[in-house]
N, C-alpha and C positions, 0 to 999 in steps of 0.2 A: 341474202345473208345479213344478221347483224355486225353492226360496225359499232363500237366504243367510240365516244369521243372525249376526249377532258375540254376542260374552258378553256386550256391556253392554246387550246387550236380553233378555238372561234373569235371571230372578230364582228365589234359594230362599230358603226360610224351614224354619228346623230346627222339626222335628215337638215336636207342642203350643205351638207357638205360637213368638213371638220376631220378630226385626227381621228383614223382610225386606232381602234382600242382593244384589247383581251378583255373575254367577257369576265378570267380572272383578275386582270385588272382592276376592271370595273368594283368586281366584287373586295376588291385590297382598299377602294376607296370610298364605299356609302356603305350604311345601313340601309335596309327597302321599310317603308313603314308597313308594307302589306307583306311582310313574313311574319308579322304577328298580329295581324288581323284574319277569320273566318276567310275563308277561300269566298265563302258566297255572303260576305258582308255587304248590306244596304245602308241608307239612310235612318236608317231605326239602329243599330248598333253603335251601342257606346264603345268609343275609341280611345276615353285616357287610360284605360290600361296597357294598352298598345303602345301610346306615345310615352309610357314611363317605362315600360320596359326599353323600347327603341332607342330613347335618349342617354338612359344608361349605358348600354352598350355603346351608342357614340361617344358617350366622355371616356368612357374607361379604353375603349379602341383607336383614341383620336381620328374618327372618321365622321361623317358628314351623313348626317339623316337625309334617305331622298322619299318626297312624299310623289306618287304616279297620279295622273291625272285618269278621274273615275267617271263616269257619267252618273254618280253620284254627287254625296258627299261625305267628311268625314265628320261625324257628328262631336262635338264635344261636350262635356257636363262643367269641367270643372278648369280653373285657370291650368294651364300647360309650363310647369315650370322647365326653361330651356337652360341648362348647365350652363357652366363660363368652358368657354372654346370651343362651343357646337355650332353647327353649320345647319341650316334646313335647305333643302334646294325642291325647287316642282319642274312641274312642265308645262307650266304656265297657267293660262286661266283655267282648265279643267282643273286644279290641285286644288278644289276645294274646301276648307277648312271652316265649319262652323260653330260658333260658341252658341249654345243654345238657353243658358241660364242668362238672366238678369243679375247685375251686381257680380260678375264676374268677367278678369280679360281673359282673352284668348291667350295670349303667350305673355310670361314675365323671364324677364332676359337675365340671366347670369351674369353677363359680362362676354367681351369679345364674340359674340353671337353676328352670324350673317342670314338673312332670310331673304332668298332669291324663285321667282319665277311662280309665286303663291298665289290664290285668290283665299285673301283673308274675309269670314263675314259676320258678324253681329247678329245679335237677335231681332234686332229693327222693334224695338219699344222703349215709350222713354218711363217705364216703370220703377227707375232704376232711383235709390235713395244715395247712391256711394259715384260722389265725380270721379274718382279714381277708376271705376270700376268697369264695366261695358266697354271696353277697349282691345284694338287689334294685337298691339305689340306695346308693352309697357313696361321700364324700365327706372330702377331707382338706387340714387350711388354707384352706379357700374359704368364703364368706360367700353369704346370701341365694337358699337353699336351699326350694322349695316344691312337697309333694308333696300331691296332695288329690285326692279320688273317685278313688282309685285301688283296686283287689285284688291283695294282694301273698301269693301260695302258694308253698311245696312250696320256703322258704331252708332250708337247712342250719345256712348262717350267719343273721345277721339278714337280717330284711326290708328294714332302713335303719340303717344305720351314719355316723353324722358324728362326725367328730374332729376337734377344734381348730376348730370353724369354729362364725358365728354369725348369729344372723338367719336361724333355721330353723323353716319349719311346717310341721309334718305335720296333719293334718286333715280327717275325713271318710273314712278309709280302713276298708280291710276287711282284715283279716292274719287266716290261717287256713291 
């Protein structure tokens, strides 16, 4: 016989242990960036549409963008503008994240932004005419900046560039 289930009668508990959670929970507290990406998205699929629609919803829902780790990656064309109060979180180094243009960064911060558990990476050329630019996370005039267990590869420019701005931690990361 079929059996109905709702989310708030299922529970996870993230591996090695931690508080178990409603999968409604769960869903009260992130955006998925792969609910608006192709079910069968590769490494050839452009994702800033994805990640503008996603991020919107996180500002307007005050909830926390989670990026899943793919045995890909997720390709990107163009800088990723991150709103003031968004959160990004991964699942560590699978959470691939690539800027694929020259002269563009990967993420520009709004303000109060957290980027946890990423593998940020660069297009690995120094073809690049704009110092600003080829950058993993980069931020200007905006405060309260935090980037941690992240892997940030293959900038040109830097990995993390902030200017003029304060109340920044970086912490726990890997740059290689």
């Amino acid at each position: 016989a079929n059996r109905t289930v709702s989310a708030s009668d299922l529970t996870v508990t993230q591996g090695g242990g931690g508080v178990a959670q409603s999968v409604q929970y769960r869903a009260e507290q992130f955006i998925m960036l792969t609910d608006y990406l192709p079910t069968n998205f590769t490494s050839a699929t452009e994702t800033d549409t994805a990640w503008a629609a996603a991020l919107a919803e996180c500002a307007s829902e005050g909830k926390a963008l989670f990026v899943p780790g793919t045995d890909t990656y997720y390709r990107v064309i163009a800088a990723i503008t991150v709103p003031a109060g968004v959160k990004i979180w991964g699942d560590g180094f699978k959470s691939v994240i690539r800027q694929i243009t020259v002269d563009e960064n990967l993420f520009e911060c709004g303000g109060d932004n957290e980027f946890t558990g990423l593998h940020l990476q660069g297009h690995n050329t120094d073809a690049s005419t704009d110092p600003y630019a080829n950058g993993g996370i980069y931020a200007f005039g905006v405060n309260n900046i935090s980037v941690h267990h992240c892997w940030l590869s293959r900038f040109y420019g830097s990995a993390t560039h902030f200017q003029d701005c304060y109340n920044i931690r970086v912490q726990d990361n890997v740059f290689f």
